[in-house]
C-alpha positions as CSV (number, residue, x, y, z in Angstrom):
1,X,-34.2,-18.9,-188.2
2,X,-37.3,-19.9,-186.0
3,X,-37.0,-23.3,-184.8
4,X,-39.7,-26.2,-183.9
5,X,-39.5,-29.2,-182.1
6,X,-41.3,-32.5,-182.7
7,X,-41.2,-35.8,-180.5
8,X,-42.3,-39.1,-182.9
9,X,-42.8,-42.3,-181.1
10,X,-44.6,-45.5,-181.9
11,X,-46.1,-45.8,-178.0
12,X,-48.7,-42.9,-178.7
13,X,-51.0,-42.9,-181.5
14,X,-54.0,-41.5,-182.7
15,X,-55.5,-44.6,-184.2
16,X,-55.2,-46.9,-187.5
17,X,-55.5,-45.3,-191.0
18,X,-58.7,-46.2,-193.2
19,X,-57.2,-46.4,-196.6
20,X,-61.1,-45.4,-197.5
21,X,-59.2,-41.1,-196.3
22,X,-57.7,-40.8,-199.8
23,X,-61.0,-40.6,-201.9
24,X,-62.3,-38.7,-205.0
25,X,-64.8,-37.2,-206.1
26,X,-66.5,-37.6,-209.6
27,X,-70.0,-35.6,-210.4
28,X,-71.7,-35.1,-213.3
29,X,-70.4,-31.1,-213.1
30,X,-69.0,-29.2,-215.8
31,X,-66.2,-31.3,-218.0
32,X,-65.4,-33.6,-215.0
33,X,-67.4,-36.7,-216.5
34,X,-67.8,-35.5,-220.3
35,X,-64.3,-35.2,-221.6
36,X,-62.6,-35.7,-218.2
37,X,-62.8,-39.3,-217.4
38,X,-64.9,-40.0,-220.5
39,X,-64.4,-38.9,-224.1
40,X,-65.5,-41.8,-226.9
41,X,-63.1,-40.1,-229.3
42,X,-60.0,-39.3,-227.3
43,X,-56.8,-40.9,-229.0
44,X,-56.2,-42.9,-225.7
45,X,-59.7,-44.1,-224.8
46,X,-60.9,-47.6,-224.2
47,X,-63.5,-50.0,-225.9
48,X,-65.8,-48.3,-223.1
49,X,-65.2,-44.6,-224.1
50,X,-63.1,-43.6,-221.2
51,X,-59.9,-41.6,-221.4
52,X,-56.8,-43.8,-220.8
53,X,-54.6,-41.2,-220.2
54,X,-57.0,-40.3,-217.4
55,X,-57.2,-43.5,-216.2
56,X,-53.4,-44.1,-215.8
57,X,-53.6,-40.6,-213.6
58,X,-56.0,-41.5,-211.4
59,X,-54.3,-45.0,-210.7
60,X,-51.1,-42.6,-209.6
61,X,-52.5,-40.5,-207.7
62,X,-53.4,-43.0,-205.7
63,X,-56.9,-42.8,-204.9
64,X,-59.1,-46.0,-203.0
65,X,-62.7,-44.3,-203.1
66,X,-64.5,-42.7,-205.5
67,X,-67.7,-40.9,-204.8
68,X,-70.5,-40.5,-207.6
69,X,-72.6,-38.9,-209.2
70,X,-73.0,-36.0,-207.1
71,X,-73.1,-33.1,-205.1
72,X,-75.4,-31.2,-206.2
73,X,-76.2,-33.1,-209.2
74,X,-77.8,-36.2,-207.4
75,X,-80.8,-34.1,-206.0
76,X,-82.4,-34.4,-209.0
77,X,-81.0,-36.8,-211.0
78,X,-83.1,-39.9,-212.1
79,X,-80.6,-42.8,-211.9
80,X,-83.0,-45.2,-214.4
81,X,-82.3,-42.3,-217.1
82,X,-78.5,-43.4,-217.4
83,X,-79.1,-47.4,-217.4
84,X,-79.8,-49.4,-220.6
85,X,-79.4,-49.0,-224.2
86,X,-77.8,-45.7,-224.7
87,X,-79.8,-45.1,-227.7
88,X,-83.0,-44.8,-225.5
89,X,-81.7,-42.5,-222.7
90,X,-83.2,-38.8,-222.4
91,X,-81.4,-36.1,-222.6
92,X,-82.3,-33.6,-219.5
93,X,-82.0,-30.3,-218.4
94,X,-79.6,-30.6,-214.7
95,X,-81.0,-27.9,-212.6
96,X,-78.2,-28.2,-210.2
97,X,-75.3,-26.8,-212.4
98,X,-78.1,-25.5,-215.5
99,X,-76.3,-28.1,-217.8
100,X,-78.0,-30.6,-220.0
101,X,-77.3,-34.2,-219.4
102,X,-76.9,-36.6,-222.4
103,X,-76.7,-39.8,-219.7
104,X,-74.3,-41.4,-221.8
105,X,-72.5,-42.3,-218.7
106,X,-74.3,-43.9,-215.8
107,X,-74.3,-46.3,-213.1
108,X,-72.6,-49.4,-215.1
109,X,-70.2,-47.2,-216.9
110,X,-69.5,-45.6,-213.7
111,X,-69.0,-48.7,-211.7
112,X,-66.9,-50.4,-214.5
113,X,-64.7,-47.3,-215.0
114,X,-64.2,-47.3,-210.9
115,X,-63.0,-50.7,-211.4
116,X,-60.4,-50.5,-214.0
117,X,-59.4,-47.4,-211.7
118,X,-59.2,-49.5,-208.5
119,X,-61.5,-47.5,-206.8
120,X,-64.4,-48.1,-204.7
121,X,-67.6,-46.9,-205.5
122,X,-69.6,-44.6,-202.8
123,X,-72.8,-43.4,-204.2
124,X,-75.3,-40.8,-203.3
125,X,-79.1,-41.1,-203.5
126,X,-81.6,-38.7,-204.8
127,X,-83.2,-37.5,-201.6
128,X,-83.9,-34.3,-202.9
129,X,-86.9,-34.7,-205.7
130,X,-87.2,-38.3,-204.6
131,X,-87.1,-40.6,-202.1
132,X,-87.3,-43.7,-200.4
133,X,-88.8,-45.6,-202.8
134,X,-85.8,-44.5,-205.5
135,X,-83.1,-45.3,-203.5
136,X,-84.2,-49.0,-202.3
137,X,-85.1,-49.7,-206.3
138,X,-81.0,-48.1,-207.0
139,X,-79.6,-50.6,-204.3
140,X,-81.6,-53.1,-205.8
141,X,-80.5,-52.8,-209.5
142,X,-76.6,-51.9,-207.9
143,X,-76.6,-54.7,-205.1
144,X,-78.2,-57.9,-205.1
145,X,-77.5,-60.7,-207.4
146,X,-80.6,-61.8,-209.5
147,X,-84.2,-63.2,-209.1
148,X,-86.0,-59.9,-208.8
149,X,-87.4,-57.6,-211.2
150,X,-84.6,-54.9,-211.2
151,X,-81.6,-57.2,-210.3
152,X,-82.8,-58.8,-213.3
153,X,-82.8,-55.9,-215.6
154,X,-79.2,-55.0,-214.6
155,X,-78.5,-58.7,-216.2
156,X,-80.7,-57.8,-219.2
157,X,-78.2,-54.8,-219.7
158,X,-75.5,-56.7,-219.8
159,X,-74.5,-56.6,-216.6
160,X,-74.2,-59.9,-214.9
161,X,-72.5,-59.4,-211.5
162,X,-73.6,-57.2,-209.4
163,X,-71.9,-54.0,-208.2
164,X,-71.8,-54.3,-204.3
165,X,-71.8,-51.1,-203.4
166,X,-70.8,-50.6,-200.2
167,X,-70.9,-47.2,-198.9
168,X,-73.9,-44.9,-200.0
169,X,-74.4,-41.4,-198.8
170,X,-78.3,-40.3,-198.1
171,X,-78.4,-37.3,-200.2
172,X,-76.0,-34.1,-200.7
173,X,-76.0,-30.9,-198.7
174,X,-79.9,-30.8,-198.2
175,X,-79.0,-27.9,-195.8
176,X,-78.4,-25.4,-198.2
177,X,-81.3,-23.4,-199.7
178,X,-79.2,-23.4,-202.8
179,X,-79.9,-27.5,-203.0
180,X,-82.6,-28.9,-205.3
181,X,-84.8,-30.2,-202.3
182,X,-83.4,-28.1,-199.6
183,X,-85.2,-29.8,-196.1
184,X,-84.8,-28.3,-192.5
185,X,-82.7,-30.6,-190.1
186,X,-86.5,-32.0,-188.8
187,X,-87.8,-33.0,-192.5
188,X,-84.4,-34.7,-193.7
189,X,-83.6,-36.6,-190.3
190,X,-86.4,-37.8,-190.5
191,X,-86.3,-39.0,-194.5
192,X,-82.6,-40.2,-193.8
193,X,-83.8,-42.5,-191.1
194,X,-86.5,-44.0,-192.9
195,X,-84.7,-43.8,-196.1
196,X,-81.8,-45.5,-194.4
197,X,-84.0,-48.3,-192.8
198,X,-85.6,-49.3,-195.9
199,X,-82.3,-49.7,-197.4
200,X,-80.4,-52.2,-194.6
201,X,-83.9,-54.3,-195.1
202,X,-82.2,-55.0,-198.5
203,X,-79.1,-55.2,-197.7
204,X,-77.6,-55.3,-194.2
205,X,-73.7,-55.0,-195.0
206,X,-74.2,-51.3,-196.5
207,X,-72.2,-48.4,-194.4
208,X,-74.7,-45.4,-194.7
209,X,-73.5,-41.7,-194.4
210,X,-76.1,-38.8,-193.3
211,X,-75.9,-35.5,-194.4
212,X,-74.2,-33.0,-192.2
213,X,-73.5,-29.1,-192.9
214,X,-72.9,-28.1,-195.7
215,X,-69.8,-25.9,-194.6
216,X,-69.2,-24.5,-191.0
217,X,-70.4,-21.1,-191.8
218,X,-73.6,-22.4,-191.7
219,X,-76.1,-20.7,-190.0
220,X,-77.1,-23.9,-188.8
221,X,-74.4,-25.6,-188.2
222,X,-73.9,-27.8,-184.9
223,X,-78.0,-27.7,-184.5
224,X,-78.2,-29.0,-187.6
225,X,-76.0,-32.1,-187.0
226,X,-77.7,-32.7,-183.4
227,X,-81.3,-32.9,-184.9
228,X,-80.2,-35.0,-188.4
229,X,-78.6,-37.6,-185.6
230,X,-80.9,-37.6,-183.2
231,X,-83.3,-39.4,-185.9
232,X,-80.5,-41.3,-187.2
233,X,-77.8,-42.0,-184.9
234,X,-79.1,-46.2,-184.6
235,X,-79.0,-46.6,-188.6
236,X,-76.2,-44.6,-190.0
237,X,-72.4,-45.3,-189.8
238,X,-71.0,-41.8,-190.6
239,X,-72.1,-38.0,-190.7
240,X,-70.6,-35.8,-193.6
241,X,-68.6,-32.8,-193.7
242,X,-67.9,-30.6,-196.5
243,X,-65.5,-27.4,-196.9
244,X,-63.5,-25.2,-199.4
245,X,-60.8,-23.2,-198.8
246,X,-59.8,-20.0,-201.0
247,X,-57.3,-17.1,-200.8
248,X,-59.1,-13.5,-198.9
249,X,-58.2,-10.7,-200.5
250,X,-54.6,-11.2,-200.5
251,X,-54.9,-13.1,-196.9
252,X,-52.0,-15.9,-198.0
253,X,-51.6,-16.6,-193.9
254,X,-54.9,-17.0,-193.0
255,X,-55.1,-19.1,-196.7
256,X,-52.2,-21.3,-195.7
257,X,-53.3,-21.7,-192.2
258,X,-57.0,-23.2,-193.5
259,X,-55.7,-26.8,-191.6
260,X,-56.5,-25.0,-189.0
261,X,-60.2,-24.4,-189.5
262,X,-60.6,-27.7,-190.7
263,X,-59.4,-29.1,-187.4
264,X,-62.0,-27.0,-185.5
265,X,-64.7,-27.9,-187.7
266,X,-63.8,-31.8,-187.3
267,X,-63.9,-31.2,-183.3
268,X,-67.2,-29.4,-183.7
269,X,-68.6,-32.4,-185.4
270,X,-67.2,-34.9,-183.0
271,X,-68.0,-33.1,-180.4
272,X,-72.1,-32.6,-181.7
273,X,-72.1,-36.8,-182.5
274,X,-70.7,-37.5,-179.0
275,X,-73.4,-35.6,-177.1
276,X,-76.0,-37.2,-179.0
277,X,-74.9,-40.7,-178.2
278,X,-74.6,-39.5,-174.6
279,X,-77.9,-39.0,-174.5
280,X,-78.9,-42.2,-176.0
281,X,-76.4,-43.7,-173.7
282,X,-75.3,-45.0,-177.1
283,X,-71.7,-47.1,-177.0
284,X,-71.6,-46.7,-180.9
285,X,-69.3,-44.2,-182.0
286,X,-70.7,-42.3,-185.2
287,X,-67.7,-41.9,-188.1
288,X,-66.9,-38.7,-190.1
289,X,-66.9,-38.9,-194.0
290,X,-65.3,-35.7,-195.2
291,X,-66.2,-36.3,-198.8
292,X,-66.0,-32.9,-200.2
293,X,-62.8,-31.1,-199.5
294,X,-60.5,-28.8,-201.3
295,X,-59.4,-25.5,-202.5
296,X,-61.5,-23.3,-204.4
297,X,-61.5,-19.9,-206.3
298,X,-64.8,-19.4,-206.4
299,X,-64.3,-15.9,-206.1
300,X,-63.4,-16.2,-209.8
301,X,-66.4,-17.3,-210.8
302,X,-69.6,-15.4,-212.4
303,X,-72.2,-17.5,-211.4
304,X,-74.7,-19.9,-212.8
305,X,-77.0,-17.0,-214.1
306,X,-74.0,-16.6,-216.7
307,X,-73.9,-19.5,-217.6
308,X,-75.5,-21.0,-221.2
309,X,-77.6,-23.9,-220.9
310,X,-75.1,-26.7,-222.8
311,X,-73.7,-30.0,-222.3
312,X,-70.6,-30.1,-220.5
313,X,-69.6,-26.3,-220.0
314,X,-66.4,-25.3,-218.2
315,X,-67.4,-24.8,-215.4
316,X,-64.7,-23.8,-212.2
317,X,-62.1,-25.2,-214.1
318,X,-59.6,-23.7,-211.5
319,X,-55.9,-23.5,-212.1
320,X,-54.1,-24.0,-209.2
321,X,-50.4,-22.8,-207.7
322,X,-47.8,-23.8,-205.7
323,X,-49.9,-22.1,-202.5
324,X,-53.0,-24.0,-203.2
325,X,-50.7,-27.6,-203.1
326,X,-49.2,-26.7,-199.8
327,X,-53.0,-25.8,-198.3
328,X,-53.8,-29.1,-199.8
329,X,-51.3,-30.8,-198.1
330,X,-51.6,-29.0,-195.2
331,X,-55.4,-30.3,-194.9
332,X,-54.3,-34.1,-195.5
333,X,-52.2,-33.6,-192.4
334,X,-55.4,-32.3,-190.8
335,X,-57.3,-35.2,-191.5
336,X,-54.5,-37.7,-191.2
337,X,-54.6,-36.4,-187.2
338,X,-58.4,-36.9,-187.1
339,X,-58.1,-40.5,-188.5
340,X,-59.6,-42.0,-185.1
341,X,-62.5,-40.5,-186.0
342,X,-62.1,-39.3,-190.0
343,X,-62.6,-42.7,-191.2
344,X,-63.8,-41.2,-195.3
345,X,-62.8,-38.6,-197.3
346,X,-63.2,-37.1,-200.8
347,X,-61.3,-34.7,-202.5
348,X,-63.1,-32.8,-204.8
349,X,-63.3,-33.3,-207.5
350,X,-60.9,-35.5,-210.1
351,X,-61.1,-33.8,-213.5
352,X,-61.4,-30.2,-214.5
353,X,-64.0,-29.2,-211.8
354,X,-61.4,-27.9,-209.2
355,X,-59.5,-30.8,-210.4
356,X,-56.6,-33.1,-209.3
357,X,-56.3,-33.6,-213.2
358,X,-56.9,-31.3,-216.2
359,X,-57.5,-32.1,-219.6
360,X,-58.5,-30.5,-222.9
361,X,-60.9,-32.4,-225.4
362,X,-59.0,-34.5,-227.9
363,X,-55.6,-33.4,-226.2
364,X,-53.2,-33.8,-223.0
365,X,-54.1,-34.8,-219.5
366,X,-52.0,-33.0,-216.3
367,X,-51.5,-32.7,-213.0
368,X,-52.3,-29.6,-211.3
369,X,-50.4,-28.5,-208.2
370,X,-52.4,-31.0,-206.2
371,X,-52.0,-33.3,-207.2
372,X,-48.5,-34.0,-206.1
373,X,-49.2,-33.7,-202.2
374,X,-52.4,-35.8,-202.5
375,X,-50.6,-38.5,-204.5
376,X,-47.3,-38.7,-202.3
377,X,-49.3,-38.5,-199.0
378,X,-51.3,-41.6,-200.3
379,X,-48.6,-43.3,-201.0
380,X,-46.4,-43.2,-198.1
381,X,-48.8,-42.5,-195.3
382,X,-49.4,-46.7,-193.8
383,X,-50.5,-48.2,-190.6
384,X,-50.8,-46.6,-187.8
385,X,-51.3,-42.4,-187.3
386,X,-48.7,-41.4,-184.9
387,X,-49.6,-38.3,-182.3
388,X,-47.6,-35.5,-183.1
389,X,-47.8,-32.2,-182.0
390,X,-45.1,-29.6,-182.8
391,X,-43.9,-26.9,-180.4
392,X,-42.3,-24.2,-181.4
393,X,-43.1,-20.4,-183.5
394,X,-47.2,-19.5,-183.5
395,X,-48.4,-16.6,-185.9
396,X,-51.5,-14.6,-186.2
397,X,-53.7,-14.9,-188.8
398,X,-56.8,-12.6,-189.6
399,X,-59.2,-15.6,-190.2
400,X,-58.0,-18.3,-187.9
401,X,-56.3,-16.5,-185.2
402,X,-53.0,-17.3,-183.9
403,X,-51.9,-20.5,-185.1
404,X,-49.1,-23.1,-184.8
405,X,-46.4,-21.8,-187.7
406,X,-45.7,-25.6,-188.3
407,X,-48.3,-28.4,-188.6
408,X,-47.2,-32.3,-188.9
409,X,-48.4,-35.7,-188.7
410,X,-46.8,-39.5,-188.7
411,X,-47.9,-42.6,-190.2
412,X,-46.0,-46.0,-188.6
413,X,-46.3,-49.2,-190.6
414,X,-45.1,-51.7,-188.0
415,X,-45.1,-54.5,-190.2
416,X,-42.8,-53.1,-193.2
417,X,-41.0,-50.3,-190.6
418,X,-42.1,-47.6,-192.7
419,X,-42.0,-44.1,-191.0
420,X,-43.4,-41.0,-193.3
421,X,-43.9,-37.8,-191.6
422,X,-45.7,-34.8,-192.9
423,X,-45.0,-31.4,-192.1
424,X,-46.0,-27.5,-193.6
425,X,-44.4,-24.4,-192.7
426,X,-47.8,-22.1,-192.8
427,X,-45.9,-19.0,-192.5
428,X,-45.3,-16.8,-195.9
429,X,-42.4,-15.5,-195.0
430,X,-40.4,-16.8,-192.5
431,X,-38.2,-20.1,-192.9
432,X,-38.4,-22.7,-190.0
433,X,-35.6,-25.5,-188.5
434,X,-37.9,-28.1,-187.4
435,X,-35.7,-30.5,-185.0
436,X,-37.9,-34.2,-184.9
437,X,-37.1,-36.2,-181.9
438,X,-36.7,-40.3,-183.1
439,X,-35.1,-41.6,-180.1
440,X,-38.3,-44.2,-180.2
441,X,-36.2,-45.2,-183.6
442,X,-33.1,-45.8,-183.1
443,X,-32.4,-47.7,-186.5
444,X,-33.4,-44.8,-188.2
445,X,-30.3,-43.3,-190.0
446,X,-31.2,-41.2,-193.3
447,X,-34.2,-39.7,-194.8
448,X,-35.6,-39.0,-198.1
449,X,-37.4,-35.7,-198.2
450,X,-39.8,-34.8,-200.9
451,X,-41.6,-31.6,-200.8
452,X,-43.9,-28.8,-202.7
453,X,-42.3,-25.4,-202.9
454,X,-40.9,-22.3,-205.0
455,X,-39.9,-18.8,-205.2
456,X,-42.9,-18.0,-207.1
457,X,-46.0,-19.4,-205.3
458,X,-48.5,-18.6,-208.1
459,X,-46.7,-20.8,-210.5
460,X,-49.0,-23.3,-212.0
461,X,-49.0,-26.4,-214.4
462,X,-50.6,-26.5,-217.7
463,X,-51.2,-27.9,-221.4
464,X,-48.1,-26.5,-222.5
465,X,-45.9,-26.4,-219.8
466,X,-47.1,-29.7,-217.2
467,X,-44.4,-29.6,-215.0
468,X,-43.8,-26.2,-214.0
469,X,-44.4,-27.3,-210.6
470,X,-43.7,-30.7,-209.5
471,X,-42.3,-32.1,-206.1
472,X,-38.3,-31.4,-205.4
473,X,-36.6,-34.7,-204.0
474,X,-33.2,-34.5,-201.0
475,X,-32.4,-36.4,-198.1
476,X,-31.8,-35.4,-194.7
477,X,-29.5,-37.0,-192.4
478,X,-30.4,-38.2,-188.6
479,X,-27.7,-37.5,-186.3
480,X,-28.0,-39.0,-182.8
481,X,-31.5,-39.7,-183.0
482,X,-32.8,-36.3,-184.3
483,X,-33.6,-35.3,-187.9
484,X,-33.0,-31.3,-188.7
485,X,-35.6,-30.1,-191.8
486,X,-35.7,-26.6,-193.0
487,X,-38.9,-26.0,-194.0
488,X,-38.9,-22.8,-196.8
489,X,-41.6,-20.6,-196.0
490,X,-45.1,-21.2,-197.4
491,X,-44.4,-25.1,-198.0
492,X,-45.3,-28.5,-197.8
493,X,-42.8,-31.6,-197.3
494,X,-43.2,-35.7,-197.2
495,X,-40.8,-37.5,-195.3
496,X,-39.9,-41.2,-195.8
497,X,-38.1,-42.7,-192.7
498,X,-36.9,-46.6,-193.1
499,X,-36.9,-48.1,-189.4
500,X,-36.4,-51.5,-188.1
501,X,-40.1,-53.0,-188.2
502,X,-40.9,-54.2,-184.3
């Protein structure tokens, strides 16, 4: 058996974890609103429509943001059409996924759902048909308390307090000539910045998040990101990433190994961001809000030419396997090592639309495969990010390259003691020991392991059988200051180490 070797101690650290990393992701998309989170005449909904079975699930999983309404869906939505009596909003044709809208949920029933949830709202503005204008009037209505004409027609529909919105992202992948709205880098800096002005006029405490590529592959990638900050380094907080992964052809190493690109695109970005505040001679350091990641089959997928102009159509309703949960987890440990700079992210999205959770109308709510390493990786991962770099086996891969056969991370909670480690054996065949130095821990004595793996990595949760796949529990001992893990091939494992807090 291969073996890899790992050094955890508390004296070297990446940086503290924003909580903010383990987002979500809820658009107006396919069924991932309209019998997803909401269905008026689900057994289990509330007084407000929503699905309680839903709701208990996203509590576990263990979400803190949630970002809404869109994606692609924001650049041309009409936020006023989904306030107010529900019997006077339109129904509209949604360009962006050729869906029709009924508005029957919108900015209050959003915010109140996020609530119950205990998730904080992030939402996007329309600055793809609209502008600045539009998204001041939003951040009105959302944000400020009373004595003006749209704070006061919030109150007038019902909604006393108001929603104080913190984070707000300045459109959606305006990059892409597939976007409603699509912009060169010159027309949407320049929007952002204005747009983004206009907005701390009204309210100063907002954290503001410019678009950045839409995916690496890009053509204009990296130029893209230098122009859109060079207009808006001085009045935006973060700069967005997006990316999906999917299996190649039959490429499970290159598949399994996608932390990889994700680290490189996250350097990329850092890297772009840094040079433009050189050359402002700029001490503010701009954050990175990865608010759309996950995997994807959109190979699988016909297209939106196929696709019949209806309300809430399933649409990319992926099933995922045991594969797709270790990727997953493999890109949480990716952006658990970026967390000095990775201060926001989103997976995408929560319900049925590549979702965390599937449902069927009128029947049961699961967990996909994904769930699992999303949920225990919130959960555990506290305090401080720990620097961990693995030495040991490297493999080649036909996307990536050669790559490190084992990837891990470390969170420290000083306070509580708490030591979780995350590691994923990206090789989909071969086993690996991995030996973890924690001679910085001498208290530590036992571990309890928790991990995503099986035999048969296509195997999949659903309606009728939920927990095909769910996470196998053991324990590890630590003998004279080192812990020994075998990590199967092709898997993903959570580590929970109890230490003596310093």
């Amino acid at each position: 058996m291969q073996r890899a070797h790992l050094v955890l101690d508390p004296t070297f650290c990446v940086g503290t974890l924003d909580r903010r990393l383990f987002g979500t992701f809820v658009e107006h998309m396919g069924r991932c609103v309209y019998t997803g989170i909401y269905e008026p005449d689900h057994p289990t909904a509330n007084a407000e429509g929503f699905r309680g079975d839903v709701l208990e699930l996203t509590r576990e999983v263990g979400a803190t943001v949630v970002r809404y309404p869109g994606g692609n869906f924001v650049s041309a939505y009409r936020w006023e059409d989904g306030v107010g009596p529900l019997a006077d909003r339109p129904r509209r044709i949604d360009p962006a996924w050729r869906s029709i809208e009924p508005n029957e949920v919108g900015l209050n029933e959003f915010a109140g759902w996020a609530r119950a949830a205990g998730l904080e709202p992030m939402l996007a503005v329309n600055l793809g048909t609209r502008g600045i204008t539009e998204a001041c009037d939003l951040l009105e209505y959302s944000n400020i308390a009373g004595g003006t004409q749209l704070s006061d027609l919030r109150i007038a529909h019902g909604v006393k307090e108001p929603h104080e919105v913190r984070l707000w992202c300045l459109g959606n992948e305006l990059d892409g000539p597939w976007q409603i709205g699509h912009r060169t880098a010159e027309e949407y800096g320049r929007l952002a910045a204005e747009t983004a002005s206009a907005m701390r006029r009204i309210d100063p405490d907002i954290e503001l998040v410019a678009c950045g590529s839409s995916n690496s592959r890009m053509p204009t990638f990296g130029s893209w990101e230098a122009t859109v900050l060079d207009h808006t380094y001085d009045v935006v907080d973060h700069v967005s990433l997006h990316a999906y992964y999917e299996e190649q052809a039959g490429d499970l190493a290159s598949f399994l190994a996608s932390g990889a690109d994700m680290d490189r695109f996250i350097a990329a970005v850092v890297a772009t961001a840094d040079h433009v505040g050189a050359k402002r001679r700029s001490r503010k350091q701009i954050g990175l809000c990865f608010d759309e990641w996950n995997v994807w089959h959109q190979h699988d997928h016909a297209g939106l030419a196929n696709v019949a102009l209806q309300e809430s159509p399933r649409l990319q309703e992926d099933t995922f396997g045991v594969a797709d949960a270790v990727v997953v987890g493999g890109l949480l440990i990716t952006l658990l090592r970026h967390a000095d700079r990775v201060k926001i992210a989103c997976q995408a999205q929560l319900a049925n639309v590549i979702g965390l959770i599937r449902t069927e109308p009128g029947g049961p709510a699961w967990r996909q495969s994904i769930f699992h390493p999303f949920a225990l990786t919130a959960r555990l991962a506290r305090g401080m990010v720990l620097r961990a770099e693995p030495t040991g086996p490297r493999h080649e891969t036909a996307q990536f390259g050669d790559v490190d056969t084992v990837d891990a991370t470390a969170t420290w909670d000083a306070e509580t003691g708490a030591l979780a480690l995350f590691a994923v054996n990206r090789h989909p065949d071969e086993p690996v020991m991995l030996e973890v130095s924690l001679a910085a821990f001498p208290a530590a004595t036992t571990a309890a392991v928790i991990g995503v793996h099986d035999d048969d990595l296509r195997a999949a949760n659903s309606a009728s059988e939920p927990a095909r796949v769910v996470p196998r529990p053991s324990t590890a001992a630590i003998v004279n200051g080192r812990l020994h893990l075998d990590l199967p091939p092709a898997s993903w494992q959570a580590i929970s180490i109890t230490t003596e807090s310093h």
